[in-house]
C-alpha positions as CSV (number, residue, x, y, z in Angstrom):
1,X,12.3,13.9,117.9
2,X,10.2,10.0,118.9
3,X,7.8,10.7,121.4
4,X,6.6,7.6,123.2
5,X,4.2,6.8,126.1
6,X,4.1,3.8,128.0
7,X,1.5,2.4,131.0
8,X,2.0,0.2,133.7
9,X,-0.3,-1.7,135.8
10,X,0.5,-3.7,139.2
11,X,-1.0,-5.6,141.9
12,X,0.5,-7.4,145.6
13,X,-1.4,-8.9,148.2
14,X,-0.9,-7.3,151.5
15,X,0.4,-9.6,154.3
16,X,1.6,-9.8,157.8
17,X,5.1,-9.8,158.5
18,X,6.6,-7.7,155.4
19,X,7.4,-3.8,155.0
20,X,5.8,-1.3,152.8
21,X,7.6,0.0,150.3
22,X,6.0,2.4,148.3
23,X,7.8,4.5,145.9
24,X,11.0,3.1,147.8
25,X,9.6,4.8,151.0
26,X,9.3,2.7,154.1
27,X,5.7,3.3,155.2
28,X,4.5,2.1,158.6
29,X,1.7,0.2,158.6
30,X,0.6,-3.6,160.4
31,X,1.1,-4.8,156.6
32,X,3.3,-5.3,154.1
33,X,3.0,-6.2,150.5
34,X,3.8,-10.3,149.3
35,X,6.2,-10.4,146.5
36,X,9.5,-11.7,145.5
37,X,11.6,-8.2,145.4
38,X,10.4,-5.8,148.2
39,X,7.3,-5.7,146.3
40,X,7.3,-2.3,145.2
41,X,3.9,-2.2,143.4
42,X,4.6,1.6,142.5
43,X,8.0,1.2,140.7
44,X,7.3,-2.1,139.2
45,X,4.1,-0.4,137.8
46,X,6.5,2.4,136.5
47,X,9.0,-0.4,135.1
48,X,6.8,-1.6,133.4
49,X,5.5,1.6,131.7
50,X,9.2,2.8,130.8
51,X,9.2,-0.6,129.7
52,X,6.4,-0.8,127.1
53,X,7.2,3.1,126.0
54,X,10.3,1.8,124.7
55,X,9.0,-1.7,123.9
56,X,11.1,-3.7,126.1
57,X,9.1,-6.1,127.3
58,X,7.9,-6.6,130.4
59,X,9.3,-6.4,134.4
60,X,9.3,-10.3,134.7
61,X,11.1,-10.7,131.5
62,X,13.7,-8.5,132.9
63,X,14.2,-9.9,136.7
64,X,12.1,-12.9,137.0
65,X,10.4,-13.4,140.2
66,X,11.7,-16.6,139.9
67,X,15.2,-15.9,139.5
68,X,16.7,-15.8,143.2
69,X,19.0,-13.1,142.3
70,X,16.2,-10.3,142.8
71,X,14.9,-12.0,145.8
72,X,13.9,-9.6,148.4
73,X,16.2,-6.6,146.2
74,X,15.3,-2.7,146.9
75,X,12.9,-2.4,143.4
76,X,14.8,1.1,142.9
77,X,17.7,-0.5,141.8
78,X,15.6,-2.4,139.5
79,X,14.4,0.9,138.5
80,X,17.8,2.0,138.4
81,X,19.5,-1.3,135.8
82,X,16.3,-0.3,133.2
83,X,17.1,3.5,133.0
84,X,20.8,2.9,132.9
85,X,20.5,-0.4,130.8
86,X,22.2,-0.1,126.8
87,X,18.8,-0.8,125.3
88,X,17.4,2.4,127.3
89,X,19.9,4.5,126.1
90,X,18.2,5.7,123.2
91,X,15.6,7.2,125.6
92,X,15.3,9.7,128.3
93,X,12.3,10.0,130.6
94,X,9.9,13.3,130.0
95,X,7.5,12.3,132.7
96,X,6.1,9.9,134.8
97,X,2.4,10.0,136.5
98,X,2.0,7.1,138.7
99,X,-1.6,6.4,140.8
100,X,-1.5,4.3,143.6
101,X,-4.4,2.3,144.8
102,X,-5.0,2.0,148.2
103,X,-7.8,2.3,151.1
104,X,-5.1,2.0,153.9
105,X,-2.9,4.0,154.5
106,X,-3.1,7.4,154.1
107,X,-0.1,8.3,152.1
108,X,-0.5,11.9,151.4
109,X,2.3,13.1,153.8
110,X,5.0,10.7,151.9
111,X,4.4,12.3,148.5
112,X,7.4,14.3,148.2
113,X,9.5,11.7,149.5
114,X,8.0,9.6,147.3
115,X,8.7,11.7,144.1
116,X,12.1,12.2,144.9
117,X,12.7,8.9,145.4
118,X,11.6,8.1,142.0
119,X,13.5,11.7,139.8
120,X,16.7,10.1,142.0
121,X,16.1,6.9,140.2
122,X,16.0,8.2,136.9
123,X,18.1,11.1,136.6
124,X,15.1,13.4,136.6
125,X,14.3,16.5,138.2
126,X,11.3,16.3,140.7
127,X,9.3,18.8,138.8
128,X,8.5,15.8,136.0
129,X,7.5,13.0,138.7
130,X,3.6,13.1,139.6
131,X,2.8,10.5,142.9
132,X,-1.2,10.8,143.3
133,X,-3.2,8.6,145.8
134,X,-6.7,7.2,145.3
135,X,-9.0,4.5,147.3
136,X,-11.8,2.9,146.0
137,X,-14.1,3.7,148.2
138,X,-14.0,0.7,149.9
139,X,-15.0,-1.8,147.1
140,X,-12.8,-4.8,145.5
141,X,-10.0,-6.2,146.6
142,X,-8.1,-2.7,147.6
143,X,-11.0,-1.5,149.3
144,X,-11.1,-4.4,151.2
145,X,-7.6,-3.9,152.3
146,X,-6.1,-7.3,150.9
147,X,-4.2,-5.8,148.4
148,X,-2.8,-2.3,147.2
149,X,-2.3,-1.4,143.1
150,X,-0.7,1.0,141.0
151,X,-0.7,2.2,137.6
152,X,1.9,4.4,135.9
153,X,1.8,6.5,132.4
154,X,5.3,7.8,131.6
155,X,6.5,10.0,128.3
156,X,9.7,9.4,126.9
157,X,11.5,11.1,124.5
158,X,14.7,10.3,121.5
159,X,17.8,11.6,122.8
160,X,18.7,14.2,120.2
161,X,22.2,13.7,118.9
């Protein structure tokens, strides 16, 4: 059996006027994340990981954030079209770990919303999905509060025959 791992790094600027998304939870907060999809730093993070595991590519070679038919779309069906896409297929998911960076909000209490949200997106149990938080102590741009990141690590696996 292939074993592959895969990371994923993402950054959005956080603005007036938008939602938060986060791990396809609505968060309330006076800010929401800039972006061309519903800027889902979290899953585009984990796209992007699932992504390079399987060498893919990349998110923006998949939906450009030029291309207006992902404008403003729900990032878990993005999630969704690369698990379920033919060139995927060789691969199922073993786990994903997925950090995001923020100073505000405190997210803690959306974890296990949060992780469901993501094993529902990939045909995963629960039990494989890891959602941690972290600040940075108030230093650089997410310490700041002008922006929020995320980074993902995710194992996948050969689908035995």
């Amino acid at each position: 059996m292939d074993f592959r791992t895969g990371q994923g790094y993402d950054v959005h600027r956080l603005v007036e006027n938008r939602n938060l998304i986060l791990c396809g939870e609505k968060i309330p907060y006076e800010k929401g994340l800039a972006g061309h999809s519903d800027a889902d730093v979290a899953i585009h993070a984990l796209i992007d990981a699932l992504l390079g595991a399987a060498a893919l590519g990349d998110i923006g070679s998949h939906f450009p954030d030029n291309d207006p038919r992902y404008a403003g779309i729900d990032s878990r069906i993005l999630l969704e079209k690369v698990i379920q896409s033919a060139e995927f297929s060789p691969w199922e998911v073993g786990n994903v770990d997925v950090t995001i960076i923020a100073q505000a909000p405190k997210l803690g209490k959306y974890r296990e919303a949060m992780r469901k949200n993501l094993a529902d997106c990939m045909n995963i149990d629960v039990s494989r999905v890891s959602v941690k938080f972290t600040t940075t102590e108030k230093l650089g741009f997410c310490g700041r509060g002008e922006g929020i990141a995320s980074e993902a690590v995710v194992l996948i696996k050969s689908r035995c025959s």
